[in-house]
Backbone as CSV, one residue per row, in Angstrom:
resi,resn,N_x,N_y,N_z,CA_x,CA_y,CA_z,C_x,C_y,C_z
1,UNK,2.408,0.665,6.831,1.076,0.454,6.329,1.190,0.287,4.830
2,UNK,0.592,-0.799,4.793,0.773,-0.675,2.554,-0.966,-1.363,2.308
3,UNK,-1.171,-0.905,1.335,-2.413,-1.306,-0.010,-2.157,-1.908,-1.121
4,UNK,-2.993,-2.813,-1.031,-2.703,-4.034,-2.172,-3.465,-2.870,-3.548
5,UNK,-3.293,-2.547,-5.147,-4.123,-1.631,-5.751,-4.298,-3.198,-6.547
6,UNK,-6.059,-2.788,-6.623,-6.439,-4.370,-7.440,-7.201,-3.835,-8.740
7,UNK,-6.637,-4.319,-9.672,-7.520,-3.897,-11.044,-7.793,-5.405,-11.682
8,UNK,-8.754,-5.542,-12.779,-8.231,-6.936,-13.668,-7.030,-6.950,-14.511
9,UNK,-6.802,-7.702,-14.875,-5.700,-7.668,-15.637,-5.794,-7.333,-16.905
10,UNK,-7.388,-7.340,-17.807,-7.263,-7.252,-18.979,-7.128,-5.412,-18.848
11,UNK,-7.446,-4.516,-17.822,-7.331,-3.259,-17.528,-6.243,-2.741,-17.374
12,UNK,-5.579,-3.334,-16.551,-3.924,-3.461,-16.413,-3.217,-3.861,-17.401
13,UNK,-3.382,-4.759,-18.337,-3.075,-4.659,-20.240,-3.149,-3.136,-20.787
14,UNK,-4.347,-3.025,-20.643,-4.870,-1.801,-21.389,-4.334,-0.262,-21.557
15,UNK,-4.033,-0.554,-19.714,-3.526,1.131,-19.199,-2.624,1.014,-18.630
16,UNK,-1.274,0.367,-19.063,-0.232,0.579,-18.458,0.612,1.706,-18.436
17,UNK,0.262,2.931,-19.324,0.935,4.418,-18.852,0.065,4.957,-18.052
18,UNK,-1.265,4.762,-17.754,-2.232,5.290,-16.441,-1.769,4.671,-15.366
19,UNK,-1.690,3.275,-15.572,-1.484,2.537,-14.223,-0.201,3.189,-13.766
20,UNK,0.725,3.105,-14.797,2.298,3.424,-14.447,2.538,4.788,-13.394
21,UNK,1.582,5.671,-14.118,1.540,6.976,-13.555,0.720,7.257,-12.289
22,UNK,0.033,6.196,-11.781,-0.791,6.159,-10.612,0.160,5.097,-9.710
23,UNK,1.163,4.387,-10.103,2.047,3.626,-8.919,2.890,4.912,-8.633
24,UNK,3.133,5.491,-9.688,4.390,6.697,-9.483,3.862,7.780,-8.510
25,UNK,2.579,8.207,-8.622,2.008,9.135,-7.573,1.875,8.543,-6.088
26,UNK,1.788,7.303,-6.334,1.621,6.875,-4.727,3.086,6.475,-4.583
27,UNK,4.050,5.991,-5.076,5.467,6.079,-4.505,5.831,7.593,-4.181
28,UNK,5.546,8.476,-4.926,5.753,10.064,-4.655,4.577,10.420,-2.988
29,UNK,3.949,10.415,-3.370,3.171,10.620,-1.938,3.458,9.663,-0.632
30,UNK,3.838,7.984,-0.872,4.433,7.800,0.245,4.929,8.424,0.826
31,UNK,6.500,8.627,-0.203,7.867,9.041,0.133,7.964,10.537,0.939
32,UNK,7.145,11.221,0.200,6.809,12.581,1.419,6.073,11.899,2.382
33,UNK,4.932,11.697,2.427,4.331,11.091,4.358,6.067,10.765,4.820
34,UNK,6.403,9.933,4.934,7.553,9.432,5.917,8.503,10.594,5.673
35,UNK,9.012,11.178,4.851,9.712,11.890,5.100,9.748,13.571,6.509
36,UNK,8.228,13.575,6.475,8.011,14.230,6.911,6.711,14.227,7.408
37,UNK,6.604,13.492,8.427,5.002,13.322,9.216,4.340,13.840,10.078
38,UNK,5.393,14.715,10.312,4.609,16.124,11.144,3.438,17.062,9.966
39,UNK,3.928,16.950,8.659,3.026,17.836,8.182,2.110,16.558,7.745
40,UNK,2.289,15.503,7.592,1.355,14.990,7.145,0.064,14.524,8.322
41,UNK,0.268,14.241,9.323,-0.299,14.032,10.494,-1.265,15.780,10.598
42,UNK,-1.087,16.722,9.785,-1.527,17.843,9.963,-2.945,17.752,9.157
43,UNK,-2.080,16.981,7.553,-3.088,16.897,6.662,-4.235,16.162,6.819
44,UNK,-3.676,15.224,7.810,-4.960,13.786,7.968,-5.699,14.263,8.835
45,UNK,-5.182,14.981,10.442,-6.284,15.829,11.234,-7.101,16.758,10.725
46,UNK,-6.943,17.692,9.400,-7.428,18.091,9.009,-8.467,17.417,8.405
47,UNK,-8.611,16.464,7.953,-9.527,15.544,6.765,-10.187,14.735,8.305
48,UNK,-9.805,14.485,8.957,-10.721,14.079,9.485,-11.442,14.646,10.524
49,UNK,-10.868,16.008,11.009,-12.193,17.588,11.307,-13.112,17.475,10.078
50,UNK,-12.543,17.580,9.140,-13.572,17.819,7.790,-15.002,16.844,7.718
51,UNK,-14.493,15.266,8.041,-15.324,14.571,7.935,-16.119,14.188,9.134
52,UNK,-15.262,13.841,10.493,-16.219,14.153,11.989,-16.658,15.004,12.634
53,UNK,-15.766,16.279,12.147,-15.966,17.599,12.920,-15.719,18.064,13.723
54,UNK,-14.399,16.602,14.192,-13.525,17.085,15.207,-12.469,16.328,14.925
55,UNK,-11.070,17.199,15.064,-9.723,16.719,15.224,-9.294,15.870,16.330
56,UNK,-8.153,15.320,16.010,-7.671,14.608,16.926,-6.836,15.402,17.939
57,UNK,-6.744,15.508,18.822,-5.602,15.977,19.932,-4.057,16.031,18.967
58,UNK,-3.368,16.960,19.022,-1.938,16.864,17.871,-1.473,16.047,18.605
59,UNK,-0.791,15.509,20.092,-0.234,14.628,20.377,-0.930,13.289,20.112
60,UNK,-2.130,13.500,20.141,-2.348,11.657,19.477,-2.143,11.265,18.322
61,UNK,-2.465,12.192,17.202,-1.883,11.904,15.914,-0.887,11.640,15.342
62,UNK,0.132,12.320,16.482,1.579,12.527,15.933,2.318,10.987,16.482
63,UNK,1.421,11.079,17.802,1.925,9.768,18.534,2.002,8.288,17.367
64,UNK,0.813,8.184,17.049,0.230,7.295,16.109,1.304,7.205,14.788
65,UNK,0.777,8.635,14.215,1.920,8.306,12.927,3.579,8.284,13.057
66,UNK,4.144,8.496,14.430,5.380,7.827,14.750,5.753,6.430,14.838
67,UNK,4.689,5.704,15.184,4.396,4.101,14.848,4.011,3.209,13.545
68,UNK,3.877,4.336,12.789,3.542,3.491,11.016,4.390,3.698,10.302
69,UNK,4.553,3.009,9.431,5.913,3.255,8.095,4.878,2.905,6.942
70,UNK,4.896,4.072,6.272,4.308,4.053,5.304,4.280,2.765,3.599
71,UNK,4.216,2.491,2.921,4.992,1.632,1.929,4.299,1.468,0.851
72,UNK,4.793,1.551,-0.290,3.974,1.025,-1.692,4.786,-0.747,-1.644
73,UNK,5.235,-1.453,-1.073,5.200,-2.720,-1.259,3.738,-3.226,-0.708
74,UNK,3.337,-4.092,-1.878,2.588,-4.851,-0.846,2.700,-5.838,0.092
75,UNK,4.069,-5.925,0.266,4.359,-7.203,1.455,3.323,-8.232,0.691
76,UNK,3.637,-9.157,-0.070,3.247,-10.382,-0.752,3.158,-11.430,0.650
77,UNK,4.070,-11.890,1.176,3.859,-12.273,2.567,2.602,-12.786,3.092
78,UNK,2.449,-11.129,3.640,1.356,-10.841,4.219,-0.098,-11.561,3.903
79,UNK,-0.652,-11.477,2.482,-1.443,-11.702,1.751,-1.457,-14.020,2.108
80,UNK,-0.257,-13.902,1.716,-0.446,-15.319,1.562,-0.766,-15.814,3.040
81,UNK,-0.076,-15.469,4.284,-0.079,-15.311,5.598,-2.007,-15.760,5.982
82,UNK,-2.485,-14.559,5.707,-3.905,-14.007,5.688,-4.831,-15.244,4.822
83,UNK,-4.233,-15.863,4.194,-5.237,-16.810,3.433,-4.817,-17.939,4.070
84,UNK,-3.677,-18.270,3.814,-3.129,-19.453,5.072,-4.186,-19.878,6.323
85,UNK,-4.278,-18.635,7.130,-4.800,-18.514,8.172,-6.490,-18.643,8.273
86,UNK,-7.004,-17.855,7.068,-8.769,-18.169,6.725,-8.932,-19.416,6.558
87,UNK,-8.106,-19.978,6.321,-7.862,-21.785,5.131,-8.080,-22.588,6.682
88,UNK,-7.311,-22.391,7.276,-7.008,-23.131,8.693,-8.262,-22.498,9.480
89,UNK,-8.481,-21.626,9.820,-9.485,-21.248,10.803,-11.643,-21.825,10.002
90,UNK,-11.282,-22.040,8.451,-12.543,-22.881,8.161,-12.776,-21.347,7.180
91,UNK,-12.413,-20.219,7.686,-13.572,-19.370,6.785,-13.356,-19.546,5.036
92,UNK,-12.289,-19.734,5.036,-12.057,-20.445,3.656,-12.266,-21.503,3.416
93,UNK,-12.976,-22.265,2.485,-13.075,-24.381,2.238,-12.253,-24.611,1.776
94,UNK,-11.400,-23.615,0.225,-10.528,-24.955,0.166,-8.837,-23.631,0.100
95,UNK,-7.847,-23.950,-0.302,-6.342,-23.168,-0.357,-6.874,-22.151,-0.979
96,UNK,-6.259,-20.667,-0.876,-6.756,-20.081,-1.681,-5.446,-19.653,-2.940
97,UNK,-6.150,-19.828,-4.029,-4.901,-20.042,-5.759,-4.239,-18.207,-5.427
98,UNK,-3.215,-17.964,-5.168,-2.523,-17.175,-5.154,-1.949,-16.730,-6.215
99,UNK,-1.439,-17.608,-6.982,-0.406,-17.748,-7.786,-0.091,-16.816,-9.245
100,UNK,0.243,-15.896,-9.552,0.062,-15.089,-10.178,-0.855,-13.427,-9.854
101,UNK,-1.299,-13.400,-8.943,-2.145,-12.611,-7.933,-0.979,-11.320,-8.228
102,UNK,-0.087,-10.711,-8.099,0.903,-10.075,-8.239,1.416,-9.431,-9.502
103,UNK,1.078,-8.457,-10.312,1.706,-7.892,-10.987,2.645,-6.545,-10.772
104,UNK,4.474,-6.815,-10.773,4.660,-6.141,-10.123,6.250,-5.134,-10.760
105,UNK,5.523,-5.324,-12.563,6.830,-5.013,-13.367,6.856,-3.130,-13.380
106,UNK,5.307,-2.760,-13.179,5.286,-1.263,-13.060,5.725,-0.880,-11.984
107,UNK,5.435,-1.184,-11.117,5.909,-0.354,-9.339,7.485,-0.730,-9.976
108,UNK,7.865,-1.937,-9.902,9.532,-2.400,-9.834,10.113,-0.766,-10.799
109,UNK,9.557,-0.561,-11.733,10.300,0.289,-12.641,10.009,1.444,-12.161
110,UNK,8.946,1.851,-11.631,9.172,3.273,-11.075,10.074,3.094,-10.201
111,UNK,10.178,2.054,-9.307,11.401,1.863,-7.820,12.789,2.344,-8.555
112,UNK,12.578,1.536,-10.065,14.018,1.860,-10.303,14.387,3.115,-10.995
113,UNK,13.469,3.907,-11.760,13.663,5.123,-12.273,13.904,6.174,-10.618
114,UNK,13.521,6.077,-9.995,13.793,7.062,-8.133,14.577,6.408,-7.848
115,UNK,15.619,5.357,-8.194,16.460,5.125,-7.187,16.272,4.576,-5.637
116,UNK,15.097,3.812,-5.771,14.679,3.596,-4.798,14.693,1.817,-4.726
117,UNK,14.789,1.501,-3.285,14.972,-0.158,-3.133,14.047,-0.610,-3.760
118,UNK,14.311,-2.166,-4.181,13.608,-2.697,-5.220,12.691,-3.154,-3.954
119,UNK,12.030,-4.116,-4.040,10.522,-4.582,-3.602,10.985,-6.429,-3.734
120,UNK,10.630,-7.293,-2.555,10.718,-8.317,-3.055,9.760,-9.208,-3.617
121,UNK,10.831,-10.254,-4.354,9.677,-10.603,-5.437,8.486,-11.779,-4.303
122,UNK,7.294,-11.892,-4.666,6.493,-13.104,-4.202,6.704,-14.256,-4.372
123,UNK,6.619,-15.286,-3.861,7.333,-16.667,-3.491,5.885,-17.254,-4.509
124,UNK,6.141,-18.288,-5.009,4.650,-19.268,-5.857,4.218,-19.934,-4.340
């Protein structure tokens, strides 16, 4: 599962030690979910008793989050995939401008301060 994080860019100018420090918390919080999704599957049944008022069964939750892989990539792919497809199916009129859509020098550098795989780059 991954999230595209969308700011403008003149914001993303502005606050690049905020921004920096908010890719770094969500690479840190991925990296625990997958590491360990028994407790996290605990945390999310919990939050969502909190908010419906009822939990999920532990085997369905656990079932579920054995099937997701968590990720701070945004799979660039994906995105272009998804517009491709609006473009062709009409809900879009005309291509949609991609091109630069991607800023991706902060995540890359937290990847590389953890030692962690780089991220690939987006195709134009």
């Amino acid at each position: 599962m991954s999230a595209h994080l969308v700011v403008r860019r003149a914001f993303l100018d502005d606050n690049q030690e905020t921004m920096r420090k908010l890719i770094a918390a969500l690479v840190e919080v991925t990296v625990r979910i997958n590491s360990d999704k028994r407790a996290a599957s605990a945390i999310l049944n919990e939050q969502l008793r909190e908010e419906t008022g009822k939990p999920l069964q532990d085997r369905v939750i656990q079932r579920a989050m054995s099937r997701v892989e968590f990720t701070w990539d945004p799979i660039c792919t994906s995105l272009r995939q998804s517009a491709e497809a609006a473009h062709r199916i009409g809900f879009l009129r005309k291509e949609a401008a991609l091109e630069g859509i991607y800023a991706l020098s902060l995540l890359k550098g937290v990847l590389k301060e953890r030692h962690l795989p780089a991220i690939e780059e987006p195709r134009p």
